[in-house]
C-alpha positions in Angstrom: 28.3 204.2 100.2 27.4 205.3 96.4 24.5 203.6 96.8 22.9 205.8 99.6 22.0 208.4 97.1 19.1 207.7 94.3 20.6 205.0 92.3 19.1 206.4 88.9 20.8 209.9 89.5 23.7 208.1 90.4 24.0 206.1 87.2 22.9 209.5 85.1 26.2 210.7 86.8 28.7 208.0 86.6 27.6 207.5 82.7 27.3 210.9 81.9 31.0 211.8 84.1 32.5 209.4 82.4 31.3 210.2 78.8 32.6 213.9 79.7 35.6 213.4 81.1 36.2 210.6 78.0 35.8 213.4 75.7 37.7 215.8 77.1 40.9 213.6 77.2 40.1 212.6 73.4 40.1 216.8 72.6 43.6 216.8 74.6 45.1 213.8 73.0 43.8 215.3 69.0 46.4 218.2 69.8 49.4 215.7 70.0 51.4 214.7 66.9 49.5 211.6 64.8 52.2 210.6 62.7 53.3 207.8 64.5 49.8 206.9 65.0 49.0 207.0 61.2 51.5 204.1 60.3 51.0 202.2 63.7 47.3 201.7 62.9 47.1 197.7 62.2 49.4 197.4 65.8 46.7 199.4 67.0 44.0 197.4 65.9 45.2 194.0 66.8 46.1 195.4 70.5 42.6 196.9 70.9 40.6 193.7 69.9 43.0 191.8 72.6 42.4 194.1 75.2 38.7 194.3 74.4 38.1 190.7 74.7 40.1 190.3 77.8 38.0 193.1 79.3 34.4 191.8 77.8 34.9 188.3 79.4 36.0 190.1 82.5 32.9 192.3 82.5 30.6 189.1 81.6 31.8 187.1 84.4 31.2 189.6 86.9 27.9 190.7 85.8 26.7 186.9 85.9 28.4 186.8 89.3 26.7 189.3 91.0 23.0 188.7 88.9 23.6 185.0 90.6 24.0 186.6 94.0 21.4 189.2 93.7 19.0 186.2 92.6 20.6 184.2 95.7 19.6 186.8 98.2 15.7 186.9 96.8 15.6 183.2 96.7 17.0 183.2 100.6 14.1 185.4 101.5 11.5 183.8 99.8 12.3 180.7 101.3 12.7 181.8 104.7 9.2 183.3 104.8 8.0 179.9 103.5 9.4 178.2 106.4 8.1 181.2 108.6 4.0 180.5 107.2 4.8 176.8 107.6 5.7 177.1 111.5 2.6 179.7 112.2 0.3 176.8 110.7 2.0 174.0 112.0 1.2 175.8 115.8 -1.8 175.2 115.5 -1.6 171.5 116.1 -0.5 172.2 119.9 -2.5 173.5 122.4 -3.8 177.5 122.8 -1.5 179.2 125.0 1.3 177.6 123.1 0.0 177.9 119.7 -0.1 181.6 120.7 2.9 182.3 122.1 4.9 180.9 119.4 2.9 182.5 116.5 3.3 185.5 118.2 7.1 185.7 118.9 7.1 184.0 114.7 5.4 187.1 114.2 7.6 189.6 116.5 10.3 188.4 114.4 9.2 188.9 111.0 8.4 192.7 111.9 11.5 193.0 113.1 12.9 191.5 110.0 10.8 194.0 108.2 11.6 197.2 110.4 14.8 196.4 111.7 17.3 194.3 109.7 16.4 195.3 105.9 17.8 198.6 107.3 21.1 197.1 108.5 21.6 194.9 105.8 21.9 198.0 103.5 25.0 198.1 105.6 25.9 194.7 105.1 24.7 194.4 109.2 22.5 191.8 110.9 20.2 193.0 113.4 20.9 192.4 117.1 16.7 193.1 117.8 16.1 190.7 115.0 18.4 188.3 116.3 16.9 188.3 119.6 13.5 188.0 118.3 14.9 184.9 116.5 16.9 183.5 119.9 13.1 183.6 121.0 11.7 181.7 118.6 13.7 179.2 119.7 13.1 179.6 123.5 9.5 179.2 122.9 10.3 175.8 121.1 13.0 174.4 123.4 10.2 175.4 126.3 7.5 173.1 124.6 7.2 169.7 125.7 4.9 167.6 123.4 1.7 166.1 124.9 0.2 163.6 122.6 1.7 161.6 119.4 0.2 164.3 117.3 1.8 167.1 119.0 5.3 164.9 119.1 5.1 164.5 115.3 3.9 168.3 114.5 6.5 169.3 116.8 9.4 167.6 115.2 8.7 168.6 111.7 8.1 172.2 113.5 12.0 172.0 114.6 13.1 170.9 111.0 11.6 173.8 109.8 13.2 176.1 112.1 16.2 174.6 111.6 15.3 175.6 107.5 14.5 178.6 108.7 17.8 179.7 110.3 19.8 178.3 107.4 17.5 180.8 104.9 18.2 183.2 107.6 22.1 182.7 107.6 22.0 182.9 103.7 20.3 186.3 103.8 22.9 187.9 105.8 25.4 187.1 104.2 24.4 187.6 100.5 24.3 191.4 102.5 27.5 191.3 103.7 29.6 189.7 100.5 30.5 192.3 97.7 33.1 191.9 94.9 37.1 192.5 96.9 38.6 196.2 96.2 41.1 194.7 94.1 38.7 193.5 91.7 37.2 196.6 91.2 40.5 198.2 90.9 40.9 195.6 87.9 37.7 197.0 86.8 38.5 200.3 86.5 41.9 200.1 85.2 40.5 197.4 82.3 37.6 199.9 81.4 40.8 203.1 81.3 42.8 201.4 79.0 40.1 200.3 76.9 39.2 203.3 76.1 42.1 204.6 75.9 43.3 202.5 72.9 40.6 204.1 70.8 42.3 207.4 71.0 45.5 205.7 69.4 43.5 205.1 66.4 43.6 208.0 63.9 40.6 208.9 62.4 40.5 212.7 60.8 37.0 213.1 61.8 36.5 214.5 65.4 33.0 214.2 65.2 33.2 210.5 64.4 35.8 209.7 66.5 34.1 211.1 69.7 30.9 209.4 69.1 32.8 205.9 68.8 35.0 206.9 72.4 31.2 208.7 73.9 29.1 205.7 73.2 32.2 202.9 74.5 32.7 204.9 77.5 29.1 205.4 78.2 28.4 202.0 77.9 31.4 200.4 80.0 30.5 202.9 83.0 26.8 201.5 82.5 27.8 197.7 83.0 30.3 198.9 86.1 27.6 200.8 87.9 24.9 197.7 87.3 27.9 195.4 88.5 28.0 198.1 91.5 23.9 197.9 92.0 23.5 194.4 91.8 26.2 193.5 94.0 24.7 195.4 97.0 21.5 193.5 97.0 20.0 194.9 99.8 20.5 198.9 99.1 19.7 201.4 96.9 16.9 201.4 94.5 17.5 198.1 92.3 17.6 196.3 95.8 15.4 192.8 97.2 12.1 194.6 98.9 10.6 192.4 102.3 7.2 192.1 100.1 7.5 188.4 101.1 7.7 189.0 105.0 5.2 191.4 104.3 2.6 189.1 102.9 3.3 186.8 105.6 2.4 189.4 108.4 -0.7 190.8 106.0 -1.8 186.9 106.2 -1.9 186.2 109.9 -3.5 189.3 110.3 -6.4 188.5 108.7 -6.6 185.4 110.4 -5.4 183.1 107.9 -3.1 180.9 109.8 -5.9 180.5 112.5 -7.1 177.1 113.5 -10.2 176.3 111.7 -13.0 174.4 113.3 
């Protein structure tokens, strides 16, 4: 995948390819015959503002698609590792060896969260460790049987929040997994082609002035494609949702700060 590779160099390169090539086919296309072109120019015009509005809502929509998803996917972890700190204090309402045993297989999973799935999800993978470590979790509750009305009450709010939990969980994955279809991007590319290539058609004496106006499109159309292409892998690359949430979680209970106080 693109994204493997630093995503700023990548981006220099797709922008700065694109610019190149861009002008190389404008140098090409100078050494053809204009006279046609010098009487078409008001066809030319009108055509170009059609096809550049068509593309621009095209572009819009899918850059407020994948900013929506990329946003989805942050929310899905921040809530999850809510409903993780919720459980590891609500454990301590049931007796010791419990309380420990499922804060500690809470805590197995959110490591593995950390150290094993944010890996695979750059590959749009869940984790089978991490979701054993979650099957766990659930062992540990289904094994708990409630001794007192406190306990009973704890526990069922406990199983809500698991239930929370696995939703958040569910979400996460797949925001990793869902990317925009080939086709579209096939639509993408082809839009941002014939864009530019209606501003060669216009016939403007000055080379200089011309390549600027084609340079500065075509740099700018390959910047919004490769942020559509950043934002809509979530979970890889450098512009990507970090684990700093699981990670405060952990940092927490290590400190003791979901221990029982007296």
């Amino acid at each position: 995948m693109p994204l493997a590779m630093s995503t700023v160099g990548f981006g220099v390169l797709v922008v700065a390819g694109t610019i190149g090539v861009s002008l190389v086919a404008m140098m090409l296309v100078r050494r053809l015959p204009r006279e046609r072109l010098v009487n078409s120019q008001d066809s030319v015009a009108v055509m170009f503002s059609a096809v550049g509005v068509l593309y621009t809502v095209l572009l819009a929509f899918l850059v407020v698609l994948v900013w929506e998803q990329f946003n989805g996917a942050q929310d899905s972890t921040e809530q999850e590792a809510t409903k993780i700190s919720n459980l590891l204090r609500d454990a301590n309402a049931f007796p010791g060896p419990v309380r420990n045993k499922l804060q500690g297989r809470l805590i197995t999973y959110t490591n593995s969260v950390i150290d094993d799935e944010w890996k695979t999800m750059a590959h749009g993978k869940s984790s089978p460790v991490t979701g054993a470590a979650y099957q766990r979790v659930w062992a540990g509750y289904y094994d708990y049987r409630p001794g007192s009305g406190q306990e009973g009450r704890f526990y069922d709010e406990s199983i809500g929040r698991l239930n929370d939990l696995g939703q958040a969980r569910r979400l996460r994955v797949i925001s990793s997994e869902s990317s925009i279809p080939s086709i579209m991007w096939f639509m993408l590319i082809i839009g941002g082609v014939v864009t530019i290539g209606y501003l060669y058609l216009f016939a403007i004496p000055d080379a200089l002035l011309q390549g600027a106006m084609i340079g500065s499109v075509a740099g700018l159309l390959a910047f919004i494609l490769f942020l559509i292409l950043a934002l809509d892998h979530p979970f890889a690359g450098d512009v990507k949702v970090t684990p700093v949430a699981y990670r405060d979680v952990v940092a927490l209970f290590d400190k003791g700060g979901y221990a029982r106080q007296p």
